[in-house]
N, C-alpha and C positions, 0 to 999 in steps of 0.2 A: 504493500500500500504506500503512496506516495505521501512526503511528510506534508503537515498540512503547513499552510503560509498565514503564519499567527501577525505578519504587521497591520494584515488589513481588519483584522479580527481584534485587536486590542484596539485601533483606533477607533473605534467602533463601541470596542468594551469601554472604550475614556468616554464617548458622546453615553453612551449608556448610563455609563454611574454618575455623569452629571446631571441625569434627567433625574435617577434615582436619588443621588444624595439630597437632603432636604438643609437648607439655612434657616439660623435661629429668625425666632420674630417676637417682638415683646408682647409679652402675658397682656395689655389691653386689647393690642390690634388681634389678636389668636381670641380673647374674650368675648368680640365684637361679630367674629365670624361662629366662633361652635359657644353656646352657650352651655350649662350644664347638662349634663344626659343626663337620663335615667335608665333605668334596667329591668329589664327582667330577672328574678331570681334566677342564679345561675346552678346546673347541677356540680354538685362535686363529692369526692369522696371524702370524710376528715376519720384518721389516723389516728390512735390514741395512745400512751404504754399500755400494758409492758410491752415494747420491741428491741430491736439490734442495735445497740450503742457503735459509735462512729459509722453509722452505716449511710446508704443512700435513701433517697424516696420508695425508691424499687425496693430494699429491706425493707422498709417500713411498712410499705403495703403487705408483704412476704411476713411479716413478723407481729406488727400489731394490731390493734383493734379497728377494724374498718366499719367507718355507720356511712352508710348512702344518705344526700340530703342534698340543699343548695342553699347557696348564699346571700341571704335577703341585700339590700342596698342598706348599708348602715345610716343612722341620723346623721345629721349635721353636728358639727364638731362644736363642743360649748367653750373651746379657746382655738387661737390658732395655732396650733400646735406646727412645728417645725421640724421637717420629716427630709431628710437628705437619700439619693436612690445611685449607688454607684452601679451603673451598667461597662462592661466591655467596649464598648464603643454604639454610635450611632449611624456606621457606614450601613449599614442593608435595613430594609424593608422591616423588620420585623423587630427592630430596636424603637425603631420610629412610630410604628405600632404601638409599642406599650408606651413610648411617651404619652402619645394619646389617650391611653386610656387613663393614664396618671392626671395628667394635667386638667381631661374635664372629672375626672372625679373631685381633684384638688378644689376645683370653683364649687360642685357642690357642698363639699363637705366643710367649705372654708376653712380649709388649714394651707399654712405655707410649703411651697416643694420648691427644691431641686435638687435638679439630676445631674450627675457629674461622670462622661464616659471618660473612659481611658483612650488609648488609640490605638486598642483591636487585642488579639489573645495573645499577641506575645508581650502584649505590655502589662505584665501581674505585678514587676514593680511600682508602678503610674497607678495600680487598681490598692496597693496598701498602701502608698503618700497616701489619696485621696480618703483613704480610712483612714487615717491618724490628723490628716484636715477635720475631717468629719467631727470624728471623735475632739478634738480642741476647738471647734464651733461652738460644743455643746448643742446638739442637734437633740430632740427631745425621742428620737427614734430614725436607726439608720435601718434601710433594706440596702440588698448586695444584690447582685448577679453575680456571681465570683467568677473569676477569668479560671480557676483551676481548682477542682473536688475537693483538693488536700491543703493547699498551697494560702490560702485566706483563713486557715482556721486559725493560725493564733492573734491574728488582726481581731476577727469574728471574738475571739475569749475575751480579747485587750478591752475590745466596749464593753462586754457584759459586766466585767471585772469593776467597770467605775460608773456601772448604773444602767448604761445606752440598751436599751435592748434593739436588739438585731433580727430581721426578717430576712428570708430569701426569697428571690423571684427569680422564679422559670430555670436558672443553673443552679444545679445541684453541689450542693457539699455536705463530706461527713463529719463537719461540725457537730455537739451535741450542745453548742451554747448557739444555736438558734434560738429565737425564740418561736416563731411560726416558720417551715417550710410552706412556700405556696407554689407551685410547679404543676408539670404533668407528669405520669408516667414516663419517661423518659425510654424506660425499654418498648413501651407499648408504640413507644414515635414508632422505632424501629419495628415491632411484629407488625402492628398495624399495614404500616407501609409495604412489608415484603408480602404478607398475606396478599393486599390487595391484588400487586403484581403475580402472586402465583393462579391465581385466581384466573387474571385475564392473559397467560401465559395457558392455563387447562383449555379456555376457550377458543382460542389460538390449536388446538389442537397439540401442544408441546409437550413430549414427555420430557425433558432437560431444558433448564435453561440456562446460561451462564450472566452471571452479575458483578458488575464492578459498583466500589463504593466511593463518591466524595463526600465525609461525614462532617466535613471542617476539621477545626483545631483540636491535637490528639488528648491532651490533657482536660478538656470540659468535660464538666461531666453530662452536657446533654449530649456530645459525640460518643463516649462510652456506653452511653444508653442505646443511642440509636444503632451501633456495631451490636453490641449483645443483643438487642430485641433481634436483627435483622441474622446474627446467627441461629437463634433459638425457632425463628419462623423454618429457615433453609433446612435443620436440624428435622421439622416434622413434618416436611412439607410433605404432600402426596407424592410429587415429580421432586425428581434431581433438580436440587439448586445448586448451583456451584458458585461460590463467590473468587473470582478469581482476581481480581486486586480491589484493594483498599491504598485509597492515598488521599493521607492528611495533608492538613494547610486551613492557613487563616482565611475565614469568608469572605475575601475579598474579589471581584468583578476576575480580574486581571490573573492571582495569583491562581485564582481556581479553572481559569481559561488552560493556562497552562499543563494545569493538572491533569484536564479531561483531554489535552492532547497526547498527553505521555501514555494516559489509560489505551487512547484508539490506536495510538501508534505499538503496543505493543500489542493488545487483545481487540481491536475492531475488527477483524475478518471475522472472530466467534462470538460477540459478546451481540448480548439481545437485550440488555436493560442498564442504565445508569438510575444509581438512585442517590441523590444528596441533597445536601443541607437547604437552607430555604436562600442562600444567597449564590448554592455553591450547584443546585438543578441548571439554572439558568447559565449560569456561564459555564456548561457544556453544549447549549443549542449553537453558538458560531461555531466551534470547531468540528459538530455535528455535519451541520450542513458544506463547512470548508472541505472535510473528509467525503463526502458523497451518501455519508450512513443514515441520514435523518430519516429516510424513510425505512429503514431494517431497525436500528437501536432508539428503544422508548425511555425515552428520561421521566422519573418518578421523584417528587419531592418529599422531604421529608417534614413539611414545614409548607402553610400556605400563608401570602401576601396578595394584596389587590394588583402589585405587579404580577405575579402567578397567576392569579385568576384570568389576567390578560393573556398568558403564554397556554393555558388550558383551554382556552376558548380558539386559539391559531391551531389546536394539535400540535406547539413545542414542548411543552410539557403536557403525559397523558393523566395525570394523577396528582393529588396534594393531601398529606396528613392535618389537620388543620389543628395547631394546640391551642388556637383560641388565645393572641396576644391581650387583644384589649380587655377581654376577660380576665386573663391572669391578672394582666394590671390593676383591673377594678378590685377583684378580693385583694391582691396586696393593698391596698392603700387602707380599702375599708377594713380590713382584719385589723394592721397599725393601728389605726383611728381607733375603731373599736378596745383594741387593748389600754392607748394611753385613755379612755375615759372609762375603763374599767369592766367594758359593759360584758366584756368574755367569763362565762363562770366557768365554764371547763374547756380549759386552752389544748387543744388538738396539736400533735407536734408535727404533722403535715397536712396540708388539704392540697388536695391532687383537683387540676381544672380535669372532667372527662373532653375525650379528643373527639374529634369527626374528621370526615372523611371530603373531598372533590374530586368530583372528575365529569366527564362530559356528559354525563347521565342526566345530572344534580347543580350543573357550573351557573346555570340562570337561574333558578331557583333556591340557593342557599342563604339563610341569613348572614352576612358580612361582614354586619354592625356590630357582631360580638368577637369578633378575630383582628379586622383591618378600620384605618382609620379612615375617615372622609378623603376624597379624590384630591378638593382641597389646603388638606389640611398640611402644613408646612411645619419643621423640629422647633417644639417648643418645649426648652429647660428650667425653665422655673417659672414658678407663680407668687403672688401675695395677693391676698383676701382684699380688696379695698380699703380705705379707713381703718387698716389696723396696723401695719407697718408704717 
C-alpha cells in the first residue's frame, strides 16, 4: 500500500481544529446568549461501601453497593460558594462540553466557577501547580479531571488534609480521598463500543474481524477503561475479534492523524474497524480517505460530540458511545453544591452517568441537550453570580 501524503491532511487537520477549538468569552456576553437550563432528572447509578480501596469506578461498581436512581436538579445555592474545576485541557469537543454544562448550571445555582485546563495529558505537572493554586485560593470545593489514575492522588490527599474536599469528573483515579466520584463506567465506554461493532460486523455476515485501537493518552484512566472494556467484549465475543494494534497518544487533531496512518500503513490491507477516543475517531477519517480505505475500514467512537454527530450523519464515523458530557457536568456541580450546603445524608462514593449509544439508526432523533452543548455556544471558564462579587 502506498504511504499516505499527510501535508495535505494536517493542513486541513490545522483548518479543522480551528473551527473546533473554541475562545474564551466573558461570563455576561455567554449569560446573554444561554440563560440557565434546567433538567430532567438524570439516571444514574450511586455506589456505596463497603468496596475496593484504591480502586477504580469499575471496582467500585464490581465491589460495592449499587442502588439504581437519578439525579434531581439541586436548589439554588444559599451563598456563593466558590468551586475551582481542573480539567486536562480544553482542545476537543468534549472538554468544551462539560464547560457547558458547568457554567449554565453555575448561573442556576448561583455559585462562583472556574475552570483551569492544563495543556493536554502530558502536562500532569501544569495539572498539580494548578492544584496547589487551587488549594492557596482557598477554593470552598475543588473537582479534578486528573490527567493520570495514580499520579494526582497525593495532590487529591494535600486538599483533603486542610479541609478542600475534592470531587472527580468523568477521569478516573484510585484516590480514596475523593470525596464524590462522578464518571461513567469507563470499561463499559469500551464493551459498549466493541459490542456495538461486533454486532454490525454478525450482520455484515463476518465470522472474524480484525480491530485497531486509538484510545488516546496511555496513562488516563478513561483510556484504560476503554482498552479493558474493548478486551473483555473481543474476549466473549461470538466471532473472532482480533485487536491487532493499539496506539496511544494525546487527543490531539494532528498527533492522532499521524497515528491512524502508522495503524493503515502497517495493518490496512486486513483491518475492518478503527475504534477511538472522541477526539482521536475523527482524525482517522483524512488519512482514511488519503489511503483509499474509507469505504472497507468503519471508524467507531468511543465518545460522542455535536462534531460527531456531524461525521455520523456523512457515514465518517459509523457509531458513537455517548457518556453524556453535559450531564456529567451537571451532577458534578450539583452533587458539590449539594455537599457544601449539607443537603447529602448518605454520600455515595461514586455515581456513574448511564451511557447511550448513536448511530444512523437513532443520529436525528436523539436527545443532544444532555451530552453536547448549543451549536452556538463558544469556551466559557469562569462565572460570578451578579451583585455578589
Amino acid at each position: 500500500m502506498h504511504r499516505i501524503n499527510l501535508r495535505q491532511c494536517f493542513s486541513k487537520a490545522i483548518l479543522v481544529m480551528a473551527v473546533l477549538c473554541a475562545f474564551s468569552m466573558p461570563p455576561a456576553l455567554a449569560e446573554s446568549i444561554h440563560p440557565a437550563a434546567k433538567f430532567a432528572p438524570i439516571p444514574i447509578l450511586s455506589i456505596f461501601p463497603p468496596l475496593k480501596h484504591n480502586g477504580s469506578a469499575d471496582d467500585a461498581l464490581a465491589t460495592g453497593q449499587v442502588v439504581a436512581g437519578a439525579y434531581t436538579m439541586a436548589a439554588p445555592a444559599s451563598k456563593p460558594w466558590r468551586i475551582a474545576f481542573l480539567f486536562p485541557h480544553v482542545k476537543d469537543p468534549y472538554w468544551v462540553d462539560c464547560t457547558y454544562g458547568l457554567i449554565s448550571e453555575a448561573k442556576r445555582l448561583g455559585v462562583a466557577i472556574d475552570i483551569f485546563p492544563a495543556d493536554g495529558y502530558n502536562d500532569l505537572i501544569g495539572q498539580l501547580r494548578m492544584m496547589d493554586e487551587a488549594i492557596a485560593a482557598k477554593y470552598d470545593a475543588i473537582v479534578i479531571s486528573p490527567i493520570s489514575q495514580t499520579g494526582n492522588n497525593a495532590s487529591i490527599a494535600k486538599a483533603r488534609a486542610l479541609g478542600i474536599p475534592v470531587f472527580e469528573l468523568a477521569n478516573d483515579s484510585t484516590s480514596d480521598d475523593l470525596t464524590i466520584k462522578i464518571t461513567s463506567s469507563l470499561r463499559a465506554m469500551g464493551t459498549d463500543t466493541t459490542d456495538w461493532v461486533i454486532r454490525d460486523a454478525q450482520k455484515r455476515g463476518k465470522k472474524s474481524i480484525n480491530i485497531a485501537l486509538l484510545p488516546g493518552p496511555k496513562d488516563a484512566g478513561w483510556v484504560m477503561g476503554e482498552v479493558e472494556g474493548t478486551r473483555i467484549a473481543a474476549r466473549n465475543a461470538p466471532i473472532k475479534v482480533n485487536i491487532v494494534d493499539i496506539r496511544y497518544g494525546d487527543s490531539d487533531l494532528i498527533g492522532q492523524s499521524q497515528l491512524a496512518e502508522q495503524v493503515l500503513v502497517k495493518h490496512g490491507k486486513h483491518l475492518d474497524y478503527i475504534l477511538g477516543c472522541t477526539d482521536c475517531a475523527p482524525a482517522a477519517i483524512m488519512p482514511l480517505h488519503a489511503a483509499g480505505l474509507h469505504k472497507r475500514i468503519k471508524i467507531v467512537a468511543y465518545g460522542l460530540t455535536r462534531e460527531m454527530i456531524h461525521h455520523i450523519r456523512a457515514g465518517e464515523v459509523v457509531a458513537a458511545t455517548d457518556v453524556k458530557a453535559v450531564n456529567q457536568a451537571r451532577v458534578t456541580i450539583d452533587a458539590a453544591v449539594d455537599y457544601l450546603e449539607g443537603r447529602i445524608k448518605e454520600r455515595p462514593h461514586t455515581i456513574l452517568i448511564k451511557l447511550g449509544m448513536v448511530d444512523r439508526a437513532n443520529v436525528d432523533s436523539y436527545d443532544y441537550d444532555i451530552s453536547t452543548a448549543p451549536q452556538d455556544y463558544r469556551t466559557t471558564l469562569s462565572y460570578r453570580p451578579k451583585g455578589k462579587y
